[in-house]
C-alpha positions in Angstrom: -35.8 19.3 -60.9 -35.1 22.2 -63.1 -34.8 25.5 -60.5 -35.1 27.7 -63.2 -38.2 27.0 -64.5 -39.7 30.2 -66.1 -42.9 31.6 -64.2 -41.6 29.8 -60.7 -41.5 30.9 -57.1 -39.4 28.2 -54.9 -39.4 28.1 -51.3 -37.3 25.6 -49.1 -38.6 22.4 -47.5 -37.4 19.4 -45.4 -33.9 18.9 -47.6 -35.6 19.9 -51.1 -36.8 22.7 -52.8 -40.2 23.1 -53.7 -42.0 25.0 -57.1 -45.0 26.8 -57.7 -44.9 26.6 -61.3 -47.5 29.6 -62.8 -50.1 28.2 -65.6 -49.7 29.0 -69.1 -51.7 31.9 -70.6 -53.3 29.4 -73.3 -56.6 29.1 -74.7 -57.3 26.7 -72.7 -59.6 25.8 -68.9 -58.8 24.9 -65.3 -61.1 23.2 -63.3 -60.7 24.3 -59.4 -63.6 22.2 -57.0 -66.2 22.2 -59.5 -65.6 25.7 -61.3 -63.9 26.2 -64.7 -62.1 29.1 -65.4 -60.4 30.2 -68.6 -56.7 30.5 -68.2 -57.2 33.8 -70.4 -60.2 35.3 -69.3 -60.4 34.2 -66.4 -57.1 34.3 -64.9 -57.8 36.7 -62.0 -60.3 35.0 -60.6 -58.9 31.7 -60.7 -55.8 32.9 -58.7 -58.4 34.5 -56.2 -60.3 31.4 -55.9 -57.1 29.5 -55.3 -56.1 32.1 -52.7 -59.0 31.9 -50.5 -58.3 28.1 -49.7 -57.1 27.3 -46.1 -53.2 26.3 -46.9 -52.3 24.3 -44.0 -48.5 23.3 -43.7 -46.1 22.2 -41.1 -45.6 24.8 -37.9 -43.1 24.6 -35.3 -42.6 25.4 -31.7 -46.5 25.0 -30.9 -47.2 23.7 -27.2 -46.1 20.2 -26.8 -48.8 17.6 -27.7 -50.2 15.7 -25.1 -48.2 18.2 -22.7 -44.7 15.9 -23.3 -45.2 15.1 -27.2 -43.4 16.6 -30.5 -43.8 20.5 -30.8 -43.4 19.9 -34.0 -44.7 17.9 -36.9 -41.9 18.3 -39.7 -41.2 14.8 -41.1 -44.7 13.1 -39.9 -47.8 15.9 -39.9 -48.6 15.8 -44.1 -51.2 13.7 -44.6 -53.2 15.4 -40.7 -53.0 19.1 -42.5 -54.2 17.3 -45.4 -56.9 16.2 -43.9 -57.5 19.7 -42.2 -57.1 21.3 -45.6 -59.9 19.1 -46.7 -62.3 19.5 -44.1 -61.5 23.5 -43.8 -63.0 23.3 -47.0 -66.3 22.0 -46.1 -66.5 23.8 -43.1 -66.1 27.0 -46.0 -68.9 25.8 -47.9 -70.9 25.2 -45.0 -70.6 28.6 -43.0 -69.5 31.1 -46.3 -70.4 29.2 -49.5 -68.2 28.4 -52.4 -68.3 32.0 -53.8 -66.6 32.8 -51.0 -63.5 34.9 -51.2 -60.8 35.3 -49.0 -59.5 40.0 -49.1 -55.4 40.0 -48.7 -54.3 42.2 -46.1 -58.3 42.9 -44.9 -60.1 42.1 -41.8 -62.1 39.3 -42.6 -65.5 38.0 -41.5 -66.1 36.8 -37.9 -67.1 33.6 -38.9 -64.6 33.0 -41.2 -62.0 33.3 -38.4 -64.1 31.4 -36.2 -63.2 28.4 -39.1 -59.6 29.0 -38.6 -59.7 29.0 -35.2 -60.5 25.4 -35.2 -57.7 24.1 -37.0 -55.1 26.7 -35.0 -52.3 24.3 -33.3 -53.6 24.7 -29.8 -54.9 22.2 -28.0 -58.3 23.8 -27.3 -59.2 24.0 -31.3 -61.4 21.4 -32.4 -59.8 20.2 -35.7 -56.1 21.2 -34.2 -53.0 18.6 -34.9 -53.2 18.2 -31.3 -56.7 16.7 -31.5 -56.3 15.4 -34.6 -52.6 13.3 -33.1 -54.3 12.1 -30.1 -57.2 10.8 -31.5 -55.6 9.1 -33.7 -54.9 6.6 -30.8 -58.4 5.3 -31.1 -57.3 4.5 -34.8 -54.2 2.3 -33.8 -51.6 5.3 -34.7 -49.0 6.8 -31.7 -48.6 10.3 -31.6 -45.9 11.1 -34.1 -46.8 8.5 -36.8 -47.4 8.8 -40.5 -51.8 8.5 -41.4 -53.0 7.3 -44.7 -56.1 8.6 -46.4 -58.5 6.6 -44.5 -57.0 7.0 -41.5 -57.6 10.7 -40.9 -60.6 10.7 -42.4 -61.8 8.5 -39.6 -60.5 10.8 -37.1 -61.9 14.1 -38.3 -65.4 11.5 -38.1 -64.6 11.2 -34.9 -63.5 14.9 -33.8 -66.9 16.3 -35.7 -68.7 14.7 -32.9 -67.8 17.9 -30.6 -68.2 20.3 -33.4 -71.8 21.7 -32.2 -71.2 24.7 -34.3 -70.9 23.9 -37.7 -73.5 20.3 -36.8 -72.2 18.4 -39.7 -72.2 14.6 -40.3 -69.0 13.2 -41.7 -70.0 9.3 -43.7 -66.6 7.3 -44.5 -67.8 5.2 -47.2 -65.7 2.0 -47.0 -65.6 -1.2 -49.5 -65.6 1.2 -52.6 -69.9 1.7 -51.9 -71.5 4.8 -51.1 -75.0 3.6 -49.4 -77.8 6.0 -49.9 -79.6 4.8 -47.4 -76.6 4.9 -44.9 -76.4 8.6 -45.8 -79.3 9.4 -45.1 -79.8 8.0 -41.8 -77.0 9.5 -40.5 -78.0 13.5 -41.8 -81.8 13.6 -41.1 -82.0 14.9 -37.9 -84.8 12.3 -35.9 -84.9 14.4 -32.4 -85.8 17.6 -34.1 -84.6 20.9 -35.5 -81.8 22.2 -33.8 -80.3 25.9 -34.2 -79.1 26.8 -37.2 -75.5 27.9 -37.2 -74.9 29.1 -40.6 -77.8 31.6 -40.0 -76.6 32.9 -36.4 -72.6 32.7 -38.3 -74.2 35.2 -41.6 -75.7 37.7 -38.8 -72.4 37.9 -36.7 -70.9 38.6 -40.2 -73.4 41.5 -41.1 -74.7 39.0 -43.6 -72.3 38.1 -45.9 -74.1 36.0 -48.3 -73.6 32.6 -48.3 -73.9 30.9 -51.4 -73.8 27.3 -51.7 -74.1 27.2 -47.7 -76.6 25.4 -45.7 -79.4 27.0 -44.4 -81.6 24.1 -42.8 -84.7 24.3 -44.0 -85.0 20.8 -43.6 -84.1 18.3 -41.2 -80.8 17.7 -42.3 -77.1 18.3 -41.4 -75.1 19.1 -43.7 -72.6 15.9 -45.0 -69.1 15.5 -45.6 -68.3 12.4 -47.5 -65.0 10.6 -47.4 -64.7 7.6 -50.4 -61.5 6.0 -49.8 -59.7 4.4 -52.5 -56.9 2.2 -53.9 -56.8 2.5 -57.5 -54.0 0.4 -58.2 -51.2 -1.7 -56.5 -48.4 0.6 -56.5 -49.1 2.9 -59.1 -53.3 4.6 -60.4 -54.6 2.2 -62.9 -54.8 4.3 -66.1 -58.4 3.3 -66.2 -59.5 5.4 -63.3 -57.9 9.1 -64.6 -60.6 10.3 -66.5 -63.5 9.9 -63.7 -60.6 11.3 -61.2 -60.7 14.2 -63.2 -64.6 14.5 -63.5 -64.6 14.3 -59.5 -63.3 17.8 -59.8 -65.9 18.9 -62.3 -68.8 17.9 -59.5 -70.1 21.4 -57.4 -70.1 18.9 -54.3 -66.5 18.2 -54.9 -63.6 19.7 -51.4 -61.0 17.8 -53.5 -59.0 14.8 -52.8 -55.8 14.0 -50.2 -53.5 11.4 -51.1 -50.1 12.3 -52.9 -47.4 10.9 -54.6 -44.8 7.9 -52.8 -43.4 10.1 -49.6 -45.3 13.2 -49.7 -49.4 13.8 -49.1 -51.0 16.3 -50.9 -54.3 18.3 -51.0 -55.3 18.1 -54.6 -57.9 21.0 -55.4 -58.4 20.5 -59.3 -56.8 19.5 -62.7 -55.2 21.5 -66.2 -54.7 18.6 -68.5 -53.0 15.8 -67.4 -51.9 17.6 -64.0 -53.1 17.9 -61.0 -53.5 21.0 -59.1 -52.7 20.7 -55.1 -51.8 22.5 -51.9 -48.5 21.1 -50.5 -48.2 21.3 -47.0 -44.0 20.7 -47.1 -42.9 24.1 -45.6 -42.3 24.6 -42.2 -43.9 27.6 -41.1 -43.6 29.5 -37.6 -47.2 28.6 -34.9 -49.6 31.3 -35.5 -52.1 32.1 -32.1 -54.7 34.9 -32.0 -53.1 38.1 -31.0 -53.8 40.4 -28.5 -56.3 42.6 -30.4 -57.8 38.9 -30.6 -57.0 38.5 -34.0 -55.9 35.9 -36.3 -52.6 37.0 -38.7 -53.6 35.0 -41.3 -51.2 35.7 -44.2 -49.7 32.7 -44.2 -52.9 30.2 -44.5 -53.4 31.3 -48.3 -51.1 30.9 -51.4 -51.9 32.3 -54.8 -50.0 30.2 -56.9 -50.9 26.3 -56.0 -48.2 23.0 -57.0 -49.2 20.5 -60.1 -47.5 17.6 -60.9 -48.5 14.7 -63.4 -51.9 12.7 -62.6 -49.9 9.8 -63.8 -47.7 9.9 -60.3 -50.4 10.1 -58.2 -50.1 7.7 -55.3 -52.9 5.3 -55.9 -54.2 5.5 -52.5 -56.6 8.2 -51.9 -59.5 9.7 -50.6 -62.1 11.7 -52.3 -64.3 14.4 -50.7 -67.5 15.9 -51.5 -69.9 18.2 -49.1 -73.3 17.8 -49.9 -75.1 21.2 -48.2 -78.7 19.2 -47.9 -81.0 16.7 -48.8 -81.4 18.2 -52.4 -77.7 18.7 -53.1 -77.1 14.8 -52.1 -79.7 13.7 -54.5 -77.8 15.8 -57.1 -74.6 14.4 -56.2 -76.2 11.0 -56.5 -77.3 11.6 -60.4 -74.2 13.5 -60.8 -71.7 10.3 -59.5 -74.8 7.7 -61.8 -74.2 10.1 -65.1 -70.4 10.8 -64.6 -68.6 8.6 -62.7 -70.4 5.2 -63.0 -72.5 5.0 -66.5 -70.8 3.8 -69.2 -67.8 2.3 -67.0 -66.7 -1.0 -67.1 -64.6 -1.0 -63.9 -66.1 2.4 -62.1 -64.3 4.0 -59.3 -66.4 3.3 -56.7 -70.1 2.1 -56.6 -73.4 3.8 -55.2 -76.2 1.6 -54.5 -79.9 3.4 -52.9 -80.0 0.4 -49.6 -77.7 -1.6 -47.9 -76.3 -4.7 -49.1 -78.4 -7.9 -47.5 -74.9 -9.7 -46.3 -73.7 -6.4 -44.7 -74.6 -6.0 -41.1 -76.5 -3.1 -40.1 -75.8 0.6 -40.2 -75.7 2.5 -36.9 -75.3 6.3 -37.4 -72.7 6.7 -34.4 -74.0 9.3 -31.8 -70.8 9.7 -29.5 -67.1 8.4 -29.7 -66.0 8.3 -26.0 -67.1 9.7 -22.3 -63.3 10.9 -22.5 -62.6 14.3 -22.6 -60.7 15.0 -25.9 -56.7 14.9 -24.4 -57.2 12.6 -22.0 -56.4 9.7 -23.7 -52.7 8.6 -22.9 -50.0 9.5 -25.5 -48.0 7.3 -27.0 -44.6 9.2 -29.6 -43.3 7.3 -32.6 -41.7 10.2 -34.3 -40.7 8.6 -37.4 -36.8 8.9 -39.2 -36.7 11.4 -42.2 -35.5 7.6 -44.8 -39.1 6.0 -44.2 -42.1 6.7 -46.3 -43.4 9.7 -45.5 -47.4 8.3 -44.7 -49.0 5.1 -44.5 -50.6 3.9 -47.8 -51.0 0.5 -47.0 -54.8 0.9 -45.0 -57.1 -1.8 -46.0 -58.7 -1.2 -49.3 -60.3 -3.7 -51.7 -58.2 -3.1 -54.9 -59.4 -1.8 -57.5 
């Protein structure tokens, strides 16, 4: 790796060094989470928008995980922040909207510190890596092991479950199919309206406006999708770049987590043939709420994002999309019919409007366990530095 790479900013990581290479100021377009900004005009903006993402890397010297556990997760924690990157995302769009914009150096909103204070590395935070580790028990993984794709999108399922505030429904869609009917089973709310938090969040804020955010005017919680994927044996099938790519062109799009063989990645967007991504390979000092009961903050954004060829991407994945209410869902679905699958020989994925016959039926799952979260009992694998660096052998049909 070239180190002196005009336009670069490096930081140290594990036992490598790590570049934040700055785009070229061409003619030419970006395409961040479903907005396209000009690399010329545009520039500013971009670099803002990219800012205000929740950049969620390795800490050290938080409190011990499951009380005797790592208080660290150096060498085995990249795909979990991945997963919290992801889903810090959605909870963005759901409480803030995507116009959203984080202010350097400025108090923010009360709700939006009420989002980070769910992925904070304390055992009382909702999406935490201490919830996030522990559950993953239920998923076959000791504390300390490496998660694929799949994996910790079926914890953070799991974890929503306790997440009154932001109410959202998180769907896994497995076997390559996205069900309609599953969907929407599982986000209309049968037992009634139940309070809104995104309008109670936008009054504590002084009402900041919230575009893109849910608002409830229908029975509906708001849905996070996980599709994962395999898209080749041990490399993408070229075949599958091009609708990757229009996955980040989609308003409903929070990305994708996956990586390249030994390191996960949050990948936000795409200029060219790269992909743009958050990198959560720096080890970065616990941060806690102060005692003016703030959050110091500085160190969950980064202007200048990593790319690296599409071409390198691990093939297994998982795609994310946030679909605010019942209206937005149906647009994703004729967005994914007029993008993704029309005109396809071999799409991506499939969506289909009811349940196969030969699949058994779909239960929207009300509750995961009577256990409090942390009481399950802690099992440590923490992995050596010479293995892969997460699991990318889940079961997926391949594609």
């Amino acid at each position: 790796m070239d180190v002196a790479m005009s336009n670069s900013a490096c930081v140290t990581y594990e036992s490598a060094v790590l570049e934040f290479e700055d785009f070229p100021r061409i003619d030419d377009h970006v395409w961040i989470l479903g907005k396209q900004y000009n690399l010329l005009e545009d520039r500013a903006e971009m670099h803002n928008d990219i800012r205000s993402k929740i950049w969620i890397t390795y800490r050290k010297n938080f409190t011990a995980i499951g009380g005797t556990g790592p208080t660290g997760d150096n060498g085995w924690g990249c795909m979990l922040r991945c997963g919290q990157m992801i889903l810090a995302q959605a909870l963005i769009l759901r409480h803030l909207g995507r116009d959203w914009r984080w202010k350097p150096k400025q108090l923010q909103s009360d709700t939006y510190y009420r989002i980070l204070r769910s992925f904070l590395d304390r055992k009382d935070s909702c999406y935490s890596i201490h919830q996030i580790a522990q559950m993953g028990i239920s998923e076959g993984k000791g504390i300390g092991q490496w998660y694929g794709p799949n994996t910790v999108a079926q914890v953070l399922r799991k974890l929503s479950l306790f997440d009154d505030w932001s109410s959202i429904a998180i769907h896994i869609a497995m076997d390559n199919t996205i069900v309609a009917e599953d969907i929407r089973k599982l986000c209309r709310n049968t037992k009634g309206k139940s309070t809104d938090p995104t309008k109670s969040a936008m009054a504590a804020a002084g009402g900041e406006a919230n575009n893109g955010a849910s608002q409830d005017t229908s029975e509906w919680k708001p849905l996070v999708l996980f599709i994962p994927l395999r898209l080749g044996l041990t490399e993408i099938n070229p075949l599958y770049i091009n609708s990757l790519k229009k996955c980040f062109k989609m308003k409903q799009s929070i990305g994708i987590i996956g990586g390249k063989p030994n390191h996960a990645h949050y990948f936000i967007g795409y200029f060219k043939d790269s992909l743009v991504y958050l990198d959560p390979h720096t080890t970065q000092p616990t941060v806690d709420i102060d005692k003016w009961a703030q959050i110091p903050d500085q160190s969950y954004h980064i202007k200048d994002p990593s790319r690296m060829n599409i071409q390198h991407l691990d093939p297994s994945i998982a795609l994310g999309f946030f679909c605010a209410d019942e209206a937005d869902f149906n647009d994703f679905c004729h967005s994914i019919h007029t993008m993704i699958i029309t005109g396809e020989d071999r799409p991506m994925f499939e969506l289909t409007d009811q349940r196969p016959p030969h699949w058994p039926p779909f239960h929207p799952s009300s509750q995961v366990s009577d256990r409090p979260l942390g009481a399950v009992e802690a099992t440590y694998d923490v992995p050596d530095e010479t293995e892969v660096k997460y699991d990318t052998d889940e079961e997926f049909e391949l594609l």
